[in-house]
DSSP file (Angstrom, degrees, kcal/mol; ACC not computed):
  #  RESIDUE AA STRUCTURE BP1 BP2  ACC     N-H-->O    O-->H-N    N-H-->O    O-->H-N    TCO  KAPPA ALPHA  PHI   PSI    X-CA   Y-CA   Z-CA
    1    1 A X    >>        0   0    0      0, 0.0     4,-2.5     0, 0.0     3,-1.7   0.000 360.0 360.0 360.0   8.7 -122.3   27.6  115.6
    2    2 A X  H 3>  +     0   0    0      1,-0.2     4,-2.6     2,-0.2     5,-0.2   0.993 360.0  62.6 -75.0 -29.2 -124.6   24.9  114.7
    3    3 A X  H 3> S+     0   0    0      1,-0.2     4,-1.5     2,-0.2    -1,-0.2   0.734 109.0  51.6 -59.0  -8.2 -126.2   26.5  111.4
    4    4 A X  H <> S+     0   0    0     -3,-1.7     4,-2.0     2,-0.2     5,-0.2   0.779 107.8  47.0-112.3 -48.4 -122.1   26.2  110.4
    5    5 A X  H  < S+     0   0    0     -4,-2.5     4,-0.4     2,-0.2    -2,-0.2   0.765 112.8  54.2 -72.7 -13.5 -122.0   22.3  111.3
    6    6 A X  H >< S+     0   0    0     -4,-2.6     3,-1.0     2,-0.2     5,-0.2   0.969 110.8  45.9 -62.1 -62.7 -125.5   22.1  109.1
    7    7 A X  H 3< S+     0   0    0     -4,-1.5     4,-0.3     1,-0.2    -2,-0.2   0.642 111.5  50.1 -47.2 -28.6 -123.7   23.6  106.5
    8    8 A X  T 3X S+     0   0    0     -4,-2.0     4,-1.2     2,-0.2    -1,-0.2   0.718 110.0  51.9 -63.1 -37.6 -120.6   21.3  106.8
    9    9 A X  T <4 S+     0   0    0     -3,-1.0     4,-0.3    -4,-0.4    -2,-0.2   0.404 109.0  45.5-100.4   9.6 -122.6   18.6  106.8
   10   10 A X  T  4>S+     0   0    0     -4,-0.2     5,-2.7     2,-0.1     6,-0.8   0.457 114.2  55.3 -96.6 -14.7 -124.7   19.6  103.2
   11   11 A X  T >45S+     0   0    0     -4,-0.3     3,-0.7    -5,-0.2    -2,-0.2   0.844 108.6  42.7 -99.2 -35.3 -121.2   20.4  102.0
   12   12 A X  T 3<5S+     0   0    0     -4,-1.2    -3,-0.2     1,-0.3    -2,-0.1   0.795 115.4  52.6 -93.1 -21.9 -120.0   16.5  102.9
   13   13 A X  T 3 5S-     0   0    0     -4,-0.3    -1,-0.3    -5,-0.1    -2,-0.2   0.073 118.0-118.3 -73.7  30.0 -123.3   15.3  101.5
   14   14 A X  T < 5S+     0   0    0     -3,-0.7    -3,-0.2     2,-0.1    -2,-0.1   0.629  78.4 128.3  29.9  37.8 -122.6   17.3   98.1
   15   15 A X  S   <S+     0   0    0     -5,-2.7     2,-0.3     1,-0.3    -4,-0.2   0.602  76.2  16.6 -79.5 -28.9 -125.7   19.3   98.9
   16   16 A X  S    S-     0   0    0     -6,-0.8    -1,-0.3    -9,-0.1    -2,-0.1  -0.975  86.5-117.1-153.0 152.7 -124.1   22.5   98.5
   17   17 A X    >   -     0   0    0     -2,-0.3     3,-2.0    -3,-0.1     4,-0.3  -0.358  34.4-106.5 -88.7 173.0 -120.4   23.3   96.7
   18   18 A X  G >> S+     0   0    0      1,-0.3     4,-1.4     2,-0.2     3,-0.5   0.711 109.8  68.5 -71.0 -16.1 -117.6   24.7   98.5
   19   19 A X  G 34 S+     0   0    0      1,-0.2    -1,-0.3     2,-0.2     4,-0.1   0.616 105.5  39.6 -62.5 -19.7 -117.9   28.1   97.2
   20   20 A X  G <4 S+     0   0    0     -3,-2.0     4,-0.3     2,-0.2    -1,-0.2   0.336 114.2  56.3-126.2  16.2 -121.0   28.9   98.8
   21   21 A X  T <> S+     0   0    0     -3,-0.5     4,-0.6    -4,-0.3    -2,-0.2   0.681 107.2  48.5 -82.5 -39.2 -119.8   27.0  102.0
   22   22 A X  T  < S+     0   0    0     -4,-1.4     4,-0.5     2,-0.2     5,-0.3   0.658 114.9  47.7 -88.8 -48.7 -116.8   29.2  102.1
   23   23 A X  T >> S+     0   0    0     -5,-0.3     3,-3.4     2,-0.2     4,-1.9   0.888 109.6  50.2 -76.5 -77.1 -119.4   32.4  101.6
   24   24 A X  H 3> S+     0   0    0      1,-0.4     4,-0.8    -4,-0.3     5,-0.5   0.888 110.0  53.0 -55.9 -33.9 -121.9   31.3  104.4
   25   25 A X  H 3< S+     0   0    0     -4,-0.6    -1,-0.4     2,-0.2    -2,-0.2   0.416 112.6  48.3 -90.6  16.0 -118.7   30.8  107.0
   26   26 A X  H <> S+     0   0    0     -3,-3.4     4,-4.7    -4,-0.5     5,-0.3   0.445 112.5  39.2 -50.2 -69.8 -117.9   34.0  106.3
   27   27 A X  H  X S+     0   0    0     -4,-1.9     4,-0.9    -5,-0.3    -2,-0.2   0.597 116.9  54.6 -53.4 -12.3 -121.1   35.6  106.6
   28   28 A X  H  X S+     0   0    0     -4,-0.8     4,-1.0    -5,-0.4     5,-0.2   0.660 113.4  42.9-106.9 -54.4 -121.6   33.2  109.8
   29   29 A X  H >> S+     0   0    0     -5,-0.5     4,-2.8     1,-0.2     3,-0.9   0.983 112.8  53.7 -64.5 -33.8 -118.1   34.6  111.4
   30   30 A X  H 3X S+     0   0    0     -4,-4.7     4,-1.8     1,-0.2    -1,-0.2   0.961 110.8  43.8 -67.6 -48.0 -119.0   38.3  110.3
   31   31 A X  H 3< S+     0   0    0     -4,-0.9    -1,-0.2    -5,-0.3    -2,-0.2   0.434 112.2  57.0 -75.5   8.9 -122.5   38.0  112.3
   32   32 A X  H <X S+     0   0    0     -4,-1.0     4,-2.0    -3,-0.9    -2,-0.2   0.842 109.7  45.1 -80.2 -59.9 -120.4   36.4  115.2
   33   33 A X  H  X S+     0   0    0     -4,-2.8     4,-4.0     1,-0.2    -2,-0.2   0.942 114.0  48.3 -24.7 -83.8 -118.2   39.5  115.2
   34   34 A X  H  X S+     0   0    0     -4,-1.8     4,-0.9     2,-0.2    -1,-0.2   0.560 112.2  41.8 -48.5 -40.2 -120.7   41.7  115.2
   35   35 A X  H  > S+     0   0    0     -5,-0.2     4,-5.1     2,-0.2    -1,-0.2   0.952 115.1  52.1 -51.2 -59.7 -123.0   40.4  117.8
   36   36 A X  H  X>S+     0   0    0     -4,-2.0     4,-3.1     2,-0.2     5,-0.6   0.955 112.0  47.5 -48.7 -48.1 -120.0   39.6  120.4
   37   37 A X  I >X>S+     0   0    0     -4,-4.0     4,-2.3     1,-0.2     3,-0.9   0.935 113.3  46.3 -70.1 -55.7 -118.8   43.3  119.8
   38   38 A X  I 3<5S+     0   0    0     -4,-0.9    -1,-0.2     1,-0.3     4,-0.2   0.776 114.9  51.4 -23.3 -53.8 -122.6   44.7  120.4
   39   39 A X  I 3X5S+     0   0    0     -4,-5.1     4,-3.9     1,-0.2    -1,-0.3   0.909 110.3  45.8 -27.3 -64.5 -122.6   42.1  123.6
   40   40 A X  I <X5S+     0   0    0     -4,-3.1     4,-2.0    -3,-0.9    -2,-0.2   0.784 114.8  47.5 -82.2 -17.8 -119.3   43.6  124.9
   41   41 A X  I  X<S+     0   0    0     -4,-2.3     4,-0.7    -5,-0.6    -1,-0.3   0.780 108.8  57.4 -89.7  -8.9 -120.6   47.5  124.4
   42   42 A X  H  ><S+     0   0    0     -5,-0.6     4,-2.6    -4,-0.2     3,-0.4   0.956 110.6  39.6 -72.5 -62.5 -123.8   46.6  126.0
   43   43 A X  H  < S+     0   0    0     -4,-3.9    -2,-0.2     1,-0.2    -3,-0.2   0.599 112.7  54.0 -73.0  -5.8 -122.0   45.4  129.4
   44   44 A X  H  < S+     0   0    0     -4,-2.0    -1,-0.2    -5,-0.2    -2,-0.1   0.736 114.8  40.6-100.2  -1.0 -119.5   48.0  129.5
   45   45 A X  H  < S+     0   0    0     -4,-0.7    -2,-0.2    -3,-0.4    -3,-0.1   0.874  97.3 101.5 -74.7 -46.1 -122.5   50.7  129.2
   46   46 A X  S  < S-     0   0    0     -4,-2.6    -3,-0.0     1,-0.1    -4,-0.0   0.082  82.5-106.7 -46.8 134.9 -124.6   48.6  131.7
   47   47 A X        -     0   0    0      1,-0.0    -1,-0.1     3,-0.0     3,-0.1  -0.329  33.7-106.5 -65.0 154.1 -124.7   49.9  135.4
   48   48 A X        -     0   0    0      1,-0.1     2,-0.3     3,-0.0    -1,-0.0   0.104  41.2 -98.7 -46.9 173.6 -122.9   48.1  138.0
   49   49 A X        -     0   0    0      3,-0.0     2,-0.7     0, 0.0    -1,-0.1  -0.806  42.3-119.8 -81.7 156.7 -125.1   45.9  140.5
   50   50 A X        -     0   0    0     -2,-0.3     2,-0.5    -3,-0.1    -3,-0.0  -0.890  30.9-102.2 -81.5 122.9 -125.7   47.7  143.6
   51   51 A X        -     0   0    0     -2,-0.7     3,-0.1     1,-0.1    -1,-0.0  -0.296  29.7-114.3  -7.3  82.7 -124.5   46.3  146.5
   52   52 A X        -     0   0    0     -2,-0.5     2,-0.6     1,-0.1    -1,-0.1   0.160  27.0-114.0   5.7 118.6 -126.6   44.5  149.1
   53   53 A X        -     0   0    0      2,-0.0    -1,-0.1     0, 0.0     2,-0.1  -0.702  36.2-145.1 -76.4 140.7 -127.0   45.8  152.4
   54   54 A X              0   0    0     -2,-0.6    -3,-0.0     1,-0.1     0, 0.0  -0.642 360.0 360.0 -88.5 167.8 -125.1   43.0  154.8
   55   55 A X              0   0    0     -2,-0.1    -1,-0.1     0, 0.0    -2,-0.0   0.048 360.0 360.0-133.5 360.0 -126.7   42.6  157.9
């Protein structure tokens, strides 16, 4: 989430207006979403570990 606290902080230096602060933390949460769920379908396809033989 730092590209969102760069943008928070162009937004408190009037670098950029709020409207397109408001867009880009959208677009920031949507590619958040969208990774995490990719993540979670990745590890529930992934095989288990195998087990160790103890000795």
């Amino acid at each position: 989430m730092e590209t969102l606290e760069h943008l928070i902080t162009a937004f408190d230096e009037n670098y950029i207006p709020e409207a397109v602060l408001q867009h880009l933390n959208t677009q920031i949460d949507t590619c958040g979403r969208l990774l995490n769920g990719w993540y979670i379908n990745y590890l529930r396809k992934a095989k288990p570990p195998k087990d160790e033989k103890k000795s």
